[in-house]
N, C-alpha and C positions, 0 to 999 in steps of 0.2 A: 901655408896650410895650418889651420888650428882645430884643434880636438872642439868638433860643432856637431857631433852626432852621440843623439843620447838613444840609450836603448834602456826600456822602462820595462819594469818587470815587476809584478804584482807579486808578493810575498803570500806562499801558501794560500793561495788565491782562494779557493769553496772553504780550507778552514777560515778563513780571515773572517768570510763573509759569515761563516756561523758564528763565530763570536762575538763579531761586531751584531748584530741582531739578536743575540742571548746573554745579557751581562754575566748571569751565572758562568759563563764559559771562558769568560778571560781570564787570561796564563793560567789555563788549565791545557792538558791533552788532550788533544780532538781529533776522532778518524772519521772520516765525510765515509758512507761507505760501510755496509753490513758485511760481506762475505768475500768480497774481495775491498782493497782498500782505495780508495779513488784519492783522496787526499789527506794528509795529517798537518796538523799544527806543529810551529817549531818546536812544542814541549815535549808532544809524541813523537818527534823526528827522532830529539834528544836520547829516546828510549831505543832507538834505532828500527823507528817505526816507516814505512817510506811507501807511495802509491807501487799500487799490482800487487803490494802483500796480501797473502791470505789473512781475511779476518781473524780467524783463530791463532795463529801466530802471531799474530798484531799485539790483542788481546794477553799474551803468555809474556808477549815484552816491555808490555807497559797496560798492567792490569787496571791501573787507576784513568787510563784514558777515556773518556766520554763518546760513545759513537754515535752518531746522528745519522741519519740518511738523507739524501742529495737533496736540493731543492733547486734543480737545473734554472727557472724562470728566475731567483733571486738571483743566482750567479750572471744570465745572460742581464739583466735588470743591472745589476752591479756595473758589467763592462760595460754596456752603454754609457752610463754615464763618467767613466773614469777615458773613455775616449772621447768624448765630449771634453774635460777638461783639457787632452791632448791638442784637438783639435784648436784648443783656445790659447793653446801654446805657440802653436806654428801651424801654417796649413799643411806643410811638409810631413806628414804621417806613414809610416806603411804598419799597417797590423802584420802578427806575425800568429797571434794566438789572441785567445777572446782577454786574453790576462798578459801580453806583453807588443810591446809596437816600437820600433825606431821611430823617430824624429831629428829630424836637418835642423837647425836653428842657426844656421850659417845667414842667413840675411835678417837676421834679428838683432843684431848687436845696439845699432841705434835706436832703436826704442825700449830695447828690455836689457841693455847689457852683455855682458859676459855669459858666453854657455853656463860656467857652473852657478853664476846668481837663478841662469832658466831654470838650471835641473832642480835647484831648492826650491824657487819658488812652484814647481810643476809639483814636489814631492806634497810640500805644505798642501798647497788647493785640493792634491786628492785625499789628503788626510780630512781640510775640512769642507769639503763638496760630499764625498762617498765615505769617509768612516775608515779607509783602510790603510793600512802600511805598505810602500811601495820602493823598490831601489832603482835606483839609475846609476847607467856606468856611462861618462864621458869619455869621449875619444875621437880622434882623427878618421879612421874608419869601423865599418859596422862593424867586422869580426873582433876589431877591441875593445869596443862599446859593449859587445856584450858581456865578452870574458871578464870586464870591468864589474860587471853589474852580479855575474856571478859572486866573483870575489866582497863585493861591498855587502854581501845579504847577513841576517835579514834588515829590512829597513836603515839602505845606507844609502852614501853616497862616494862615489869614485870617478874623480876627474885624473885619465893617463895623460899629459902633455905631451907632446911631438917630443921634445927632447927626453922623457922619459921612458918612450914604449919598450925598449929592447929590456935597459933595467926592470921595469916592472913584468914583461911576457915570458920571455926566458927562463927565468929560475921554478915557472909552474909546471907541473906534473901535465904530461902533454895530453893529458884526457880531457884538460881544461877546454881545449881547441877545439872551435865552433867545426864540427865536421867528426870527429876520433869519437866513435864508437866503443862498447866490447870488445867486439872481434877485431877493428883495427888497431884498439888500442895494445892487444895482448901479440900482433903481426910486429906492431911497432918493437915493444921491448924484447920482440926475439933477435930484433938490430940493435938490441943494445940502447933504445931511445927509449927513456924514460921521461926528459922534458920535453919544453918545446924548445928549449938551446939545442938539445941532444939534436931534434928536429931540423931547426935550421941549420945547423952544421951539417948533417947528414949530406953520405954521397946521393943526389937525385937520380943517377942511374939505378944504385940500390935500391933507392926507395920507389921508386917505379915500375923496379922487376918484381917487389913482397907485398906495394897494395894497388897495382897497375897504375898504366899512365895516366888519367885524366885523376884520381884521388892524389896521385905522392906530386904529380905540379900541382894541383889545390894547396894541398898542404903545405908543401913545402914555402908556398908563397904565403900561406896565413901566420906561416910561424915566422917569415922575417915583417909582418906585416903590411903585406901589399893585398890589398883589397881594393880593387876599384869600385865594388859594387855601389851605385846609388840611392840613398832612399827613395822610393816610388811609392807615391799615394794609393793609384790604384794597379793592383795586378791581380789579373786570372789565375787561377789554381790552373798548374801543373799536374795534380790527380786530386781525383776525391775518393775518402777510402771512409772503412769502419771495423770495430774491431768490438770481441765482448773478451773480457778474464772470465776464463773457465773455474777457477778454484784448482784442489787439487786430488778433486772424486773424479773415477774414471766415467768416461764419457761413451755411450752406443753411437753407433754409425746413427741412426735414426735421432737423437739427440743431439748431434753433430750435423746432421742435415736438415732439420728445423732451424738450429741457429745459424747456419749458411741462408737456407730463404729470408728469416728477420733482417741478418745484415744487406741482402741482395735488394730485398723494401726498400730499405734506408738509404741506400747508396744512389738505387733506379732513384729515386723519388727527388733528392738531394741536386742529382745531377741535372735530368727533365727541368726542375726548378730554375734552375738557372743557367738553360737552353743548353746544356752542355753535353757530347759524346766524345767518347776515347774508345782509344783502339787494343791499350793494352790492360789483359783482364791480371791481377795478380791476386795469388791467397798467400798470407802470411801466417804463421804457426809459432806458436812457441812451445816447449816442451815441458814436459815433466821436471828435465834435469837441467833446466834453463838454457838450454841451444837453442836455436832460431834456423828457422828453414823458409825460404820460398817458393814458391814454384808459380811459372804465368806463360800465355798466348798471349800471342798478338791477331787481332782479326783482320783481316782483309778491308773492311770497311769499319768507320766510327758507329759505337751501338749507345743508348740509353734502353734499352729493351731488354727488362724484366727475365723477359724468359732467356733470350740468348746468352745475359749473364749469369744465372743461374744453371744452364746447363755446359759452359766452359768450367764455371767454378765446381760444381759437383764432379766433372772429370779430373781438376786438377787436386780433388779430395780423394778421388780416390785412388790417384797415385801416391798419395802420400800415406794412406792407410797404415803401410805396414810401417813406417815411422814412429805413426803414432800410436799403432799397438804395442808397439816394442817399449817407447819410450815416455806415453802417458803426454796429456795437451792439455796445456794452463792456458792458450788463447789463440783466440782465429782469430782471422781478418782479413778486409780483401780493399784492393786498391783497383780501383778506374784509372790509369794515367795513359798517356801520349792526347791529351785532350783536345778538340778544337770548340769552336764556338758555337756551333751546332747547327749546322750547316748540313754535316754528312747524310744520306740519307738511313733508314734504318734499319739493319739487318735481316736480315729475314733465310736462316737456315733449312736445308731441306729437312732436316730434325720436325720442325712444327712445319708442315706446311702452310700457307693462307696466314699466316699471324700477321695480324697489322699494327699488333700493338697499342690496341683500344683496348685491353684489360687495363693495361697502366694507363691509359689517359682516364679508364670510367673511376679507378683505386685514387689520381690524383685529387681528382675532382671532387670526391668524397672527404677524403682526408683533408683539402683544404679548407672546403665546408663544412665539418664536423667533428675534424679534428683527429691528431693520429689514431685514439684508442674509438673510434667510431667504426674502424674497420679491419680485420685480419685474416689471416689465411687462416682454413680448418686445421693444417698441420701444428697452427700454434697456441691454436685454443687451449688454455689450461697452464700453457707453460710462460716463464716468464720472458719477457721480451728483452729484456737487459738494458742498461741503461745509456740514453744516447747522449753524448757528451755537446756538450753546444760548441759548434764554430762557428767566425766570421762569415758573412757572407762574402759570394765567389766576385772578386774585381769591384 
């Protein structure tokens, strides 16, 4: 086995691409992002500036930062061609985000070498192909490959060898760990694990009882590093979601239920797109005081149906109402998952009688024709629709 999996990762991906297209703005501070923060340059990082910040707080910590707002088409325009160079690398690809992708280079040795001569020459080509700074972490498997590539940032390179991974994995703060969230992370140190030595050492009974069984065997396995996962070219989303930052002004149920339909658009539309229904509906929330809450159904049958998701979601809002009266909402959002290929056929609750779900095919067929902002619901006229982030396409 040799460290033949690189995981590539765009450095402050929408800042990059704003300064790379406005010379004015190189090693200056840059926040992508008026009112909430969508991305910062490493100079505004520096300031402890970071995405989902509120604008104005951004602003109070790094006054001299430059804000721009999104230019989503450059960014989606950028990753095209920075997977283009991937693909020119190995055919072995899996995207993971429009701004990072694994790569196999395991059958590449005799014609291009050693992995780390790949990963330099991969970083070179997208510096002079697309203009940007990129890291790569080398490794035996993916969950080191990445953690590598964290650690190398910005604009580095890290190759972990087979005989080095325990030395180099070990002594990091176990938040590092492809998988350790917030809240696992804060379950983890109430066991006393602080790394991911702390981790591997850990009793697995214990750790199974404080973040259940299928998360502490995950874990427990990534921190002695056993990953079998394989990189896979093509694979289907597991769910498809969307989400908007609130800010931190308080929000009416009627403004909260306008941005629940924008996101229920985007998601319906996203999925249809690319023949896909799922069966489990979830809303995601964030709070005022930074907790995280979610709440979800499962349906009976797989839906892409506009109105069926919209009215599971609107119920699962309004169980959470007094949460978020209590405790103020910096961001919705709502996930499609248990998905299949779209096959299922299409819901149809006795809520709407007769609905066959030609609203959404007559909304598709417009919008693909003329474009998102050619058509919207009356409840959203006037308000802003928020910003949609680009992702890969589904498989």
């Amino acid at each position: 086995m040799t460290a033949s999996i690189l995981h590539a990762d765009l450095d402050a991906f929408f800042a990059s691409v704003e300064q790379r297209d406005d010379p004015r703005l190189r090693d200056r501070p840059v926040i992508v992002g008026g009112g909430v923060v969508l991305a910062a340059s490493y100079e505004a990082r520096a300031c402890g500036v970071h995405g989902g910040m509120g604008g104005r707080q951004a602003k109070r910590l790094c006054p001299d930062a430059v804000v721009v707002p999104p230019r989503m088409q450059a960014y989606v325009d950028a990753s095209k061609a920075v997977f283009d160079v991937f693909r020119d690398t190995t055919p072995v690809v899996e995207g993971i985000s429009i701004d990072e992708a694994f790569l196999d280079v395991s059958g590449r040795a005799r014609v291009a070498g050693r992995p780390r001569d790949i990963a330099q020459r991969l970083r070179a080509e997208v510096r002079r192909r697309v203009g940007l700074p990129i890291t790569v972490g080398v490794a035996r498997t993916k969950s080191l490959a990445k953690v590598a590539s964290a650690e190398a940032k910005p604009d580095g390179l890290l190759v972990v060898e087979p005989g080095e991974e325990e030395a180099f994995l070990h002594p990091l703060p176990v938040e590092r760990l492809w998988g350790v969230g917030p809240v696992t992370a804060e379950k983890l140190r109430g066991m006393g694990i602080t790394t991911i030595g702390d981790l591997h050492r850990a009793s697995r009974t214990a750790l199974k009882h404080q973040v259940g069984v299928a998360v502490g065997n995950k874990l427990h396995a990534l921190a002695g590093n056993r990953d079998p996962r394989r990189v896979v070219t093509r694979r289907r989303r597991g769910s498809i979601g969307s989400q908007r930052a609130l800010g931190r002004r308080t929000r009416s149920p009627d403004e909260l239920d306008a941005i629940l339909v924008g996101l229920v658009d985007r998601v319906g539309r996203r999925m249809r797109a690319a023949g896909r229904t799922g069966r489990t509906v979830v809303l995601r929330l964030r709070f005022g005081d930074f907790t995280r809450a979610t709440r979800s159904r499962t349906l009976p049958i797989s839906t892409a149906h506009g109105e069926t998701l919209l009215t599971v979601l609107r119920g699962l809002l309004a169980e959470a109402m007094p949460m978020i009266v209590d405790r103020g909402i910096t961001l919705l959002g709502i996930t499609v998952a248990n998905l299949d290929g779209g096959s299922g056929r299409q819901l149809e609750l006795p809520l709407f009688p007769g609905s066959d779900g030609s609203v959404d095919e007559a909304m598709d067929q417009i919008w693909q024709k003329y474009g998102k902002e050619s058509l919207t619901r009356g409840v959203l006229v006037g308000r802003s629709p928020g910003i949609e982030m680009p992702t890969l396409a589904d498989g």
